[in-house]
N, CA, C and O atoms as a DFTB+ gen file, in Angstrom:
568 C
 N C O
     1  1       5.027     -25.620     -15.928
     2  2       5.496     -25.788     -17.295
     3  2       6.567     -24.731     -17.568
     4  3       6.378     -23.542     -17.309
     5  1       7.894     -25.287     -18.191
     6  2       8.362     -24.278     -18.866
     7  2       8.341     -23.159     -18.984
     8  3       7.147     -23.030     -19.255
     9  1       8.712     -22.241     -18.997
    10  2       8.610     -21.052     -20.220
    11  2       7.162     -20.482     -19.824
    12  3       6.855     -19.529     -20.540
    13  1       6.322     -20.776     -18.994
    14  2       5.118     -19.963     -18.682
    15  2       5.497     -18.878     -18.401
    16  3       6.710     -18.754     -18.226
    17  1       4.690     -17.781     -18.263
    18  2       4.645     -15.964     -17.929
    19  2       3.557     -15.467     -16.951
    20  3       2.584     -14.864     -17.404
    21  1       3.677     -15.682     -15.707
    22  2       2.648     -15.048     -15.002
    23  2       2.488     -13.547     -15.767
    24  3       3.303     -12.736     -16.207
    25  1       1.139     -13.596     -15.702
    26  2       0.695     -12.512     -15.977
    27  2      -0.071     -11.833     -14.445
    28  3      -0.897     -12.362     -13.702
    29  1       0.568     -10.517     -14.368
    30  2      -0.264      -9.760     -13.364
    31  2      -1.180      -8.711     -13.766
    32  3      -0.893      -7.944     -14.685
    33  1      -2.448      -8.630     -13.019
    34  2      -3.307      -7.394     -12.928
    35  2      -2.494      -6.333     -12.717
    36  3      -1.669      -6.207     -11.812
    37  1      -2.784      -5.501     -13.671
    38  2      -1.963      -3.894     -13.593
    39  2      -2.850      -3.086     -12.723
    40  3      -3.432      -2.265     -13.432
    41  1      -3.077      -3.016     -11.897
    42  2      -3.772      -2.328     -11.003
    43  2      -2.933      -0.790     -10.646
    44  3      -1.718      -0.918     -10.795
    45  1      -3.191       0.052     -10.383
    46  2      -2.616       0.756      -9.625
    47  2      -1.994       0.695      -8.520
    48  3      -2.125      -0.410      -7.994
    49  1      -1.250       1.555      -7.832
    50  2      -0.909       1.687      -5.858
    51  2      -1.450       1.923      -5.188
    52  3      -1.487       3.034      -5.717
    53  1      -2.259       2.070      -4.079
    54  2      -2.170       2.846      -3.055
    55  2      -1.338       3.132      -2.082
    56  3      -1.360       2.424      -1.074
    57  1      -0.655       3.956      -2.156
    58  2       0.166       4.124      -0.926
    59  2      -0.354       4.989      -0.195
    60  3      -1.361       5.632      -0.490
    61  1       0.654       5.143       1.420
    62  2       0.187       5.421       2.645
    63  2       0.874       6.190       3.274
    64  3       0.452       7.170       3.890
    65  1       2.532       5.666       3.149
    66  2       3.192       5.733       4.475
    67  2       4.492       6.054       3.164
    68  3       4.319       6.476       2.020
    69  1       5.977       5.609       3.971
    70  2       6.630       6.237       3.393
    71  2       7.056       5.966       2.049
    72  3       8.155       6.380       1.680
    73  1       6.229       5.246       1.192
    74  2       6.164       5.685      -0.248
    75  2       5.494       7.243      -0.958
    76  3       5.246       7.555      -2.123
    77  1       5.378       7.882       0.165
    78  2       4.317       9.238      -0.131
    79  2       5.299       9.674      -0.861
    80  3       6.382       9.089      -0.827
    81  1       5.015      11.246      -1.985
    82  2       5.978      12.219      -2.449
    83  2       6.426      12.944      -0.954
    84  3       5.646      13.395      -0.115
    85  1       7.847      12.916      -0.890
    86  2       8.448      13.403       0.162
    87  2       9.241      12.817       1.496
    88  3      10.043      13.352       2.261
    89  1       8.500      11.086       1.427
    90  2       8.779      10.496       2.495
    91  2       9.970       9.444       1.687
    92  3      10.033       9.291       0.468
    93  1      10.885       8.774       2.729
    94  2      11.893       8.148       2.243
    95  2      12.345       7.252       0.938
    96  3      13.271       7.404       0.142
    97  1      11.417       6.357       1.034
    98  2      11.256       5.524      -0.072
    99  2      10.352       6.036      -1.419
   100  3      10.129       5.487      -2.498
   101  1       9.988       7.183      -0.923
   102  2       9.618       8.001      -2.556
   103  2      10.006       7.513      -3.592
   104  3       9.526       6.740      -4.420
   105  1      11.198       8.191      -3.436
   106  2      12.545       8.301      -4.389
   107  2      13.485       6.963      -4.594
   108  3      14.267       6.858      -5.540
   109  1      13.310       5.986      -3.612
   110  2      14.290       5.043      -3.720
   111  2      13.401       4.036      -5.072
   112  3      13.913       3.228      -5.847
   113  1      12.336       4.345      -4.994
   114  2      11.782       3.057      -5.323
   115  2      10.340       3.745      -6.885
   116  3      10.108       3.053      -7.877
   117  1       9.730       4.999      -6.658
   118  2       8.839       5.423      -7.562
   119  2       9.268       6.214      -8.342
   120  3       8.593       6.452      -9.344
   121  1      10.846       7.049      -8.093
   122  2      11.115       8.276      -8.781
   123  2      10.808       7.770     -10.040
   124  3      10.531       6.570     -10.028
   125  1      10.769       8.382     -11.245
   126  2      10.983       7.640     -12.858
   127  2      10.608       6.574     -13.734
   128  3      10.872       6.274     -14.898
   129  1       9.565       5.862     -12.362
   130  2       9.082       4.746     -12.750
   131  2       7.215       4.886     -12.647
   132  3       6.554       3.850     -12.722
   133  1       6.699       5.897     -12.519
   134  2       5.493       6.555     -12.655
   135  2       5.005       7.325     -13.940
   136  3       5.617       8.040     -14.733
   137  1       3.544       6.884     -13.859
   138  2       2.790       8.063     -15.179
   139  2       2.045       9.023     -14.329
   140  3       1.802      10.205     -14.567
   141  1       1.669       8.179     -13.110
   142  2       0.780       9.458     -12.507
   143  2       0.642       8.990     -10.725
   144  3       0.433       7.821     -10.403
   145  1       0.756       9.815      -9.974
   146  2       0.459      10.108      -8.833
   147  2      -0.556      11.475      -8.025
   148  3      -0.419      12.694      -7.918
   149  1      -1.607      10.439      -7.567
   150  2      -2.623      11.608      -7.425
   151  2      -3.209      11.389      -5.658
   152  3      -3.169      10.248      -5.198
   153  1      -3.481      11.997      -5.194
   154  2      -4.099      11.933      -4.054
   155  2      -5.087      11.275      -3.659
   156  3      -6.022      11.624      -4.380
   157  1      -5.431      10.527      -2.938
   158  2      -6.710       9.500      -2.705
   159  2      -6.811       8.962      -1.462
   160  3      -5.831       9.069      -0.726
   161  1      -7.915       8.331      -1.014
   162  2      -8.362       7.985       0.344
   163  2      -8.988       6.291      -0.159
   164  3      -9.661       5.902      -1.113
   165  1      -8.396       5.647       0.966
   166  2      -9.048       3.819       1.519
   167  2      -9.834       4.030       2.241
   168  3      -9.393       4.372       3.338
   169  1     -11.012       3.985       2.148
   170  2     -12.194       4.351       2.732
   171  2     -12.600       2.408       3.895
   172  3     -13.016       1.501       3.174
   173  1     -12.482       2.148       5.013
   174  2     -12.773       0.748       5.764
   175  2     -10.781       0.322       5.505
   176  3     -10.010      -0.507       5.022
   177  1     -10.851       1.630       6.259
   178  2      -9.793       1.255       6.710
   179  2      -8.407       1.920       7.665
   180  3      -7.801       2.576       6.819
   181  1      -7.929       2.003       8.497
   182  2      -7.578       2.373       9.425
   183  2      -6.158       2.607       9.602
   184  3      -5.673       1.629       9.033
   185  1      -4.976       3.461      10.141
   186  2      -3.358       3.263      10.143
   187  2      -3.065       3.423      11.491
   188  3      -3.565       4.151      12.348
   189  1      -1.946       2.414      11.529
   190  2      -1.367       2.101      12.779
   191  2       0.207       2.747      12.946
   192  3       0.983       2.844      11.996
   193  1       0.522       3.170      14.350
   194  2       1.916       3.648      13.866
   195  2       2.885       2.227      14.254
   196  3       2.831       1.587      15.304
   197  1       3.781       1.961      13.052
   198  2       4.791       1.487      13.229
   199  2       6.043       1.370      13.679
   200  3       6.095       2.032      14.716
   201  1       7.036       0.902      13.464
   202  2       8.478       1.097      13.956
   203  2       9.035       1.557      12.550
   204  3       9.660       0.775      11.833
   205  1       8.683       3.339      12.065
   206  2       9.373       4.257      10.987
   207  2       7.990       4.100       9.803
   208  3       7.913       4.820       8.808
   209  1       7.129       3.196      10.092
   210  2       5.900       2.944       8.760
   211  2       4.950       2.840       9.349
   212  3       4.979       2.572      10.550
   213  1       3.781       3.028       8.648
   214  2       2.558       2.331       9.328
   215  2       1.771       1.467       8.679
   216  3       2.324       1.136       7.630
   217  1       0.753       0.962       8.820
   218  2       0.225      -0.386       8.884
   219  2      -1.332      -0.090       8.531
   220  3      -1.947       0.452       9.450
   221  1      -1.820      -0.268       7.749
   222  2      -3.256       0.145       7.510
   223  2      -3.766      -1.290       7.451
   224  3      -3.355      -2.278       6.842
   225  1      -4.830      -1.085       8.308
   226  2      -5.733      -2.624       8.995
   227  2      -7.231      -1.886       8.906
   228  3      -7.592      -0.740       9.175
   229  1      -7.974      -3.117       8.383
   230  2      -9.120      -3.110       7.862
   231  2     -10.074      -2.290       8.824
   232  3      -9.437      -2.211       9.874
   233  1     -10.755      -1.924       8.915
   234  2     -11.629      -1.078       9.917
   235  2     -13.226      -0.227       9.000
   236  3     -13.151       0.821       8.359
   237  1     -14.199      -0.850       9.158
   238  2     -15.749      -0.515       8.392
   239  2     -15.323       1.271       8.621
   240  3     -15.639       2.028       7.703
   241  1     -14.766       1.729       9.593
   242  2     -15.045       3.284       9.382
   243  2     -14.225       4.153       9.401
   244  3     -14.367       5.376       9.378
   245  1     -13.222       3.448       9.448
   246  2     -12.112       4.508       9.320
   247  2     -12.049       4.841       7.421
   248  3     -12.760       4.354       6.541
   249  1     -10.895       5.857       7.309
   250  2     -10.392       6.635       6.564
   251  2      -9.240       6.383       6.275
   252  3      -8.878       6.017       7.393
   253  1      -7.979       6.243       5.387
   254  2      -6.847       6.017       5.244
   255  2      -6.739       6.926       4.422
   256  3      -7.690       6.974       3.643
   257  1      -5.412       8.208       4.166
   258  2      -5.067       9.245       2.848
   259  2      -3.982       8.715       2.727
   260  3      -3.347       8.059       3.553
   261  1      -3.669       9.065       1.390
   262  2      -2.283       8.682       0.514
   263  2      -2.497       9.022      -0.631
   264  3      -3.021      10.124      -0.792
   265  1      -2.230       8.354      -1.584
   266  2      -1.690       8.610      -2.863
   267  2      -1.843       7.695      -4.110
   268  3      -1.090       6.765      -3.824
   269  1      -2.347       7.434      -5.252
   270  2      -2.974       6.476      -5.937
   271  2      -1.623       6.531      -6.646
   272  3      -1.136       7.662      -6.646
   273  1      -0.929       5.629      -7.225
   274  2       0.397       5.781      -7.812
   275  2       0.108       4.668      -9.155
   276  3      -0.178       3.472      -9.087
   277  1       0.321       5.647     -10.527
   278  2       0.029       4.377     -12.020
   279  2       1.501       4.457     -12.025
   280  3       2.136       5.502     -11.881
   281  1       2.037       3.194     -12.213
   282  2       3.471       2.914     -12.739
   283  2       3.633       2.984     -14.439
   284  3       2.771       3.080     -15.313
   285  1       4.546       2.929     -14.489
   286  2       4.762       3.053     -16.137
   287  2       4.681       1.621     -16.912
   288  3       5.269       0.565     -16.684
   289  1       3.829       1.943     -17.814
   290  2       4.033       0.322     -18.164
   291  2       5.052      -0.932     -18.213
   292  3       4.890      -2.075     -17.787
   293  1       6.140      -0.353     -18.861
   294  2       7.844      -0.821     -19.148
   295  2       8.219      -1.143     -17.771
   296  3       9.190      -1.883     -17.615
   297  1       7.469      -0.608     -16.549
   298  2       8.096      -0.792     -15.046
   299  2       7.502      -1.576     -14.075
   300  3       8.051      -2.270     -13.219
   301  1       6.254      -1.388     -14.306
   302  2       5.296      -2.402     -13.650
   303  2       5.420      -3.860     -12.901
   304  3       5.065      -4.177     -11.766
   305  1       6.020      -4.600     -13.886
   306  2       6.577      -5.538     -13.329
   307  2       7.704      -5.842     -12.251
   308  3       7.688      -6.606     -11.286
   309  1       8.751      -4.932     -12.769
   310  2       9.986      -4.672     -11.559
   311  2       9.844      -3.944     -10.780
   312  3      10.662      -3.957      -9.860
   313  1       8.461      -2.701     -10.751
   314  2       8.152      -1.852      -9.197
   315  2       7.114      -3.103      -8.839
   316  3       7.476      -3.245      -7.672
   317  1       6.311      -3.884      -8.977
   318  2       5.668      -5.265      -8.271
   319  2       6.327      -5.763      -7.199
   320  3       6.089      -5.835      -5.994
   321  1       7.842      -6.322      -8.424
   322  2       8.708      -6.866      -7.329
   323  2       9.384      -6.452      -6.120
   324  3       9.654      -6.819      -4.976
   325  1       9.513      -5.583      -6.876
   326  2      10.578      -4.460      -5.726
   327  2       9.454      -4.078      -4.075
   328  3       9.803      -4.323      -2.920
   329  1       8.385      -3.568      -4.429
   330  2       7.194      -3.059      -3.259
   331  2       6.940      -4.620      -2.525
   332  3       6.943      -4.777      -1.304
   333  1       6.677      -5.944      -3.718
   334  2       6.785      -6.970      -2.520
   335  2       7.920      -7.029      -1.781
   336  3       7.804      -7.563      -0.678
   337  1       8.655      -6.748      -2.000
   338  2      10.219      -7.144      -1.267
   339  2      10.223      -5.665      -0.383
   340  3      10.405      -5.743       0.832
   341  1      10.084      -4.745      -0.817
   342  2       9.788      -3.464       0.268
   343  2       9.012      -3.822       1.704
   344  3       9.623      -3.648       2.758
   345  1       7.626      -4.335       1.705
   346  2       6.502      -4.295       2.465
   347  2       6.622      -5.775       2.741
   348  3       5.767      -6.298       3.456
   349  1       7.688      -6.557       2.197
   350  2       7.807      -7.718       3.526
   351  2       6.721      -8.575       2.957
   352  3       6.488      -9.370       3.868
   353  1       5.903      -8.865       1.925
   354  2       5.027      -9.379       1.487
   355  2       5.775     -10.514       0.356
   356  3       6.388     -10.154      -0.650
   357  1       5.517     -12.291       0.881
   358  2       5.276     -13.084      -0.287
   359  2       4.192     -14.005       0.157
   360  3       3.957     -14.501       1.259
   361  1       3.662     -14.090      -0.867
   362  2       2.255     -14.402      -0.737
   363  2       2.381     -16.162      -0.360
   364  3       3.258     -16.922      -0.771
   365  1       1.196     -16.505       0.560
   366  2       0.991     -17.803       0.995
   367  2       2.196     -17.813       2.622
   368  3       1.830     -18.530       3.554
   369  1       3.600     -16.953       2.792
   370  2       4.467     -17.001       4.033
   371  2       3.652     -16.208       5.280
   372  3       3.466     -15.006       5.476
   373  1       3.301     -17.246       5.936
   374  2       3.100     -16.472       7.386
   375  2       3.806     -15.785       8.286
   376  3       3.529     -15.538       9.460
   377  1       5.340     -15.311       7.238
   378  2       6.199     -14.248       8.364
   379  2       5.703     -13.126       7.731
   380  3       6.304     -12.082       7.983
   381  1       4.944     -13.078       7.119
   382  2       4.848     -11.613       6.225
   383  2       4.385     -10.244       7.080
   384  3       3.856     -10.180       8.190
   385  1       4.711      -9.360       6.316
   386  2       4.015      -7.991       7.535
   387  2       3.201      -7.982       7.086
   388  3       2.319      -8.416       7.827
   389  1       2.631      -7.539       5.561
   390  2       1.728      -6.922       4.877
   391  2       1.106      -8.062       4.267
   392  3       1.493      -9.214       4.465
   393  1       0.028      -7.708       3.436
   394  2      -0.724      -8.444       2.446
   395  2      -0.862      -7.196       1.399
   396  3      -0.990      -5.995       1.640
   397  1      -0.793      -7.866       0.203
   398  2      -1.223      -6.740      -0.992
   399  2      -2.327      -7.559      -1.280
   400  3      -2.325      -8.790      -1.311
   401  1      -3.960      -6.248      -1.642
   402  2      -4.578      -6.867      -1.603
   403  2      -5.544      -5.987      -2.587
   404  3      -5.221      -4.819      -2.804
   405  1      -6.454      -6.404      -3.047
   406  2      -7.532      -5.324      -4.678
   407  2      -8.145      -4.953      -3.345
   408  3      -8.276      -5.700      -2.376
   409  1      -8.688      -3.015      -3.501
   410  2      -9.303      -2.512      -2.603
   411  2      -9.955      -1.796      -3.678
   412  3      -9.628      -1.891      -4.860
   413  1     -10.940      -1.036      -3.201
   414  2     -11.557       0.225      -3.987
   415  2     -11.045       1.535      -3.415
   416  3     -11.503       1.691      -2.283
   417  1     -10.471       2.259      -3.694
   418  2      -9.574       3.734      -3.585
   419  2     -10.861       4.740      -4.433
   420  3     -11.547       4.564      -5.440
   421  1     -10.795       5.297      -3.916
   422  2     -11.074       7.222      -4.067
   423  2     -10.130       7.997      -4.513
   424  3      -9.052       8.111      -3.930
   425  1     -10.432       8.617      -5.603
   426  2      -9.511      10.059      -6.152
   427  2     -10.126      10.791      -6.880
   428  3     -10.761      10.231      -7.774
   429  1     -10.183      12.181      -6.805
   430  2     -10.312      12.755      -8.025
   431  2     -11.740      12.746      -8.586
   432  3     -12.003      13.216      -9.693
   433  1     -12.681      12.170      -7.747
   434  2     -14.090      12.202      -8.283
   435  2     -14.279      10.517      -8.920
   436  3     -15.334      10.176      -9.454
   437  1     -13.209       9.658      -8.781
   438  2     -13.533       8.617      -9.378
   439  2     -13.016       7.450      -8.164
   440  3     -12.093       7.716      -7.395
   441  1     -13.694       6.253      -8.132
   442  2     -13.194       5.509      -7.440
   443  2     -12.877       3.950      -8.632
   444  3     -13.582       3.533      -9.551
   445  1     -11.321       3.342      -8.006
   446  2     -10.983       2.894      -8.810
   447  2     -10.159       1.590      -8.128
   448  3      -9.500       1.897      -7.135
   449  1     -10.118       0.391      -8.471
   450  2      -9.225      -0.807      -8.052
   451  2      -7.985      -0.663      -7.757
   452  3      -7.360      -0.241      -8.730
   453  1      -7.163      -0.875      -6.572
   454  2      -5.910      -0.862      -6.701
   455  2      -4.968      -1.687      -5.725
   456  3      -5.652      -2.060      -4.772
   457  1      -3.953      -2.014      -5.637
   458  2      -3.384      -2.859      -4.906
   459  2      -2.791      -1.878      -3.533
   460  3      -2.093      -0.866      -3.478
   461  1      -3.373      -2.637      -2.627
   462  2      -3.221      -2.164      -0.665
   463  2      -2.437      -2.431      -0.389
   464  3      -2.223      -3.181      -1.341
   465  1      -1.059      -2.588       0.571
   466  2      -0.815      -3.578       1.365
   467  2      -1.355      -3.333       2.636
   468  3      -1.280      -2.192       3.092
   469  1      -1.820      -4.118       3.196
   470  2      -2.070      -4.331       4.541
   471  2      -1.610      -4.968       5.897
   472  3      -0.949      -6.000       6.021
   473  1      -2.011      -4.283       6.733
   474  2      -1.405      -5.823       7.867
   475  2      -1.299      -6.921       7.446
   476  3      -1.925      -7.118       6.404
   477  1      -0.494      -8.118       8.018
   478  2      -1.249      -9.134       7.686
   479  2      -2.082      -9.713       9.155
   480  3      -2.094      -9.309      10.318
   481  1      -2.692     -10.766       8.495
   482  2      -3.752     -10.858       9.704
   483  2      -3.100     -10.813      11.310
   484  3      -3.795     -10.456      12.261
   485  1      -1.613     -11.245      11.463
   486  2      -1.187     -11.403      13.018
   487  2      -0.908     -10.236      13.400
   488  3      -1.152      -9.647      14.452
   489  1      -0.262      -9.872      12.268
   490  2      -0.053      -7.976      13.014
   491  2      -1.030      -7.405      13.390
   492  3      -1.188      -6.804      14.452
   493  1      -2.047      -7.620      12.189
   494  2      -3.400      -6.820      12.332
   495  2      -3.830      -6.999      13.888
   496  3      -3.901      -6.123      14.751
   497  1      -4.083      -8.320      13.990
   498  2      -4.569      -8.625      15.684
   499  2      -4.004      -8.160      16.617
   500  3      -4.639      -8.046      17.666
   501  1      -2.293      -7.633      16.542
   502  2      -1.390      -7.344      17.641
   503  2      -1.845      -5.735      17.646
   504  3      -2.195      -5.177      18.686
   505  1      -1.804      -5.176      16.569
   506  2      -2.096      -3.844      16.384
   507  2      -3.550      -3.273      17.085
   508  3      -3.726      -2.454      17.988
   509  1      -4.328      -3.920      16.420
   510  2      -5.449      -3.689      16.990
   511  2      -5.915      -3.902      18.709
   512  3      -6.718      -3.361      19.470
   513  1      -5.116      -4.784      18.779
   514  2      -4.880      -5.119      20.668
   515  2      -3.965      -3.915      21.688
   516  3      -4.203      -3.386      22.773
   517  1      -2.831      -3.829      20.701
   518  2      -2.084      -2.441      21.594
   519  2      -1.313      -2.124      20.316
   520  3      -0.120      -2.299      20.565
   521  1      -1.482      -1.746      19.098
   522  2      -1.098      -0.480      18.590
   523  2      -1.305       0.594      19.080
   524  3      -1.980       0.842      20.079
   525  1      -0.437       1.676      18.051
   526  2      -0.999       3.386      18.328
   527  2      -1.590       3.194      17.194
   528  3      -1.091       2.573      16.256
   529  1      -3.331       4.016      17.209
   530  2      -3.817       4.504      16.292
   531  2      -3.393       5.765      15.580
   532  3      -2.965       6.673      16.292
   533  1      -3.457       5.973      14.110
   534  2      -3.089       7.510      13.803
   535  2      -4.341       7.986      13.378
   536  3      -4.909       7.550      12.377
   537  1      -4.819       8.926      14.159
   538  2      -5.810       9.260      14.618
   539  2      -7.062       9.735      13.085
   540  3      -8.201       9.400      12.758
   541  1      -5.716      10.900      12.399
   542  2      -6.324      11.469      11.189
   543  2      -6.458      10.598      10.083
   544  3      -7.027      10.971       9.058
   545  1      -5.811       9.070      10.256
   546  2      -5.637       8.318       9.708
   547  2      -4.555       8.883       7.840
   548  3      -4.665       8.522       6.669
   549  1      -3.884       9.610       8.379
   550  2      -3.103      10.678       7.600
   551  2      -1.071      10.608       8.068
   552  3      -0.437      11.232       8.919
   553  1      -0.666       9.649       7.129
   554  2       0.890       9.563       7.835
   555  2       1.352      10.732       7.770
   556  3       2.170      10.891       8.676
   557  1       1.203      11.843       6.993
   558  2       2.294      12.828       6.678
   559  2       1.616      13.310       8.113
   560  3       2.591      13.220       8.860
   561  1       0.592      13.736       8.874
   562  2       0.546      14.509       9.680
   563  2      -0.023      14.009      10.843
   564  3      -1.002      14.476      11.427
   565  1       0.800      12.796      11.228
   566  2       0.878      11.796      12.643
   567  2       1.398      12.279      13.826
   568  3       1.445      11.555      14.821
């Protein structure tokens, strides 16, 4: 119909890799468009090294660190777009890298909903077959 408005879940980020404070796409893509960025862990779940990124694939015991990222309200919508188009993610295309997906994140004494991206399932399988694991499951210190 017309004139409809998807509406999206405002979830938070998790990021991983080089959306961290410090790593490349920081700045290209979160500078000014944040209320808060705090430190946090994906608990069942695992990082792979990539070609410049990595790849966090589901795993019952691993650990993933990064960064819980609230966008600004007014921005939300155009950092959505922008991170799908970053991470190679549209939903339902089987060329995709990633999947964004609701996880439960850790921070701060609270655990809270937020949007992942992940492998998607073919990478995941290639990765898991002969990726590099990152061991600390920690990109800044791979």
């Amino acid at each position: 119909m017309c004139g409809e408005r998807i509406v999206f879940v405002r979830l938070p980020f998790f990021v991983y890799g080089t959306l961290l404070p410090g790593e490349v796409n920081h700045d290209l893509f979160l500078r000014g468009r944040t209320e808060a960025e705090e430190p946090a862990r994906l608990n069942g779940a695992v990082l792979y090294d990539g070609p410049g990124y990595p790849y966090a694939v589901d795993d019952p015991g691993g650990v993933v660190y990064g960064e819980l990222v609230t966008a600004l309200p007014q921005e939300y919508e155009e950092l959505l777009v922008a991170l799908d188009r970053l991470e190679e993610y549209a939903p339902g295309d089987p060329r995709s890298l990633y999947e964004r997906v609701e996880r439960r994140v850790s921070g701060d004494g609270a655990t809270v909903r937020a949007w992942v991206y992940v492998a998607a399932p073919a990478v995941a399988a290639r990765l898991r077959a002969r990726g590099k694991l990152i061991e600390s499951g920690d990109w800044r210190i791979r």
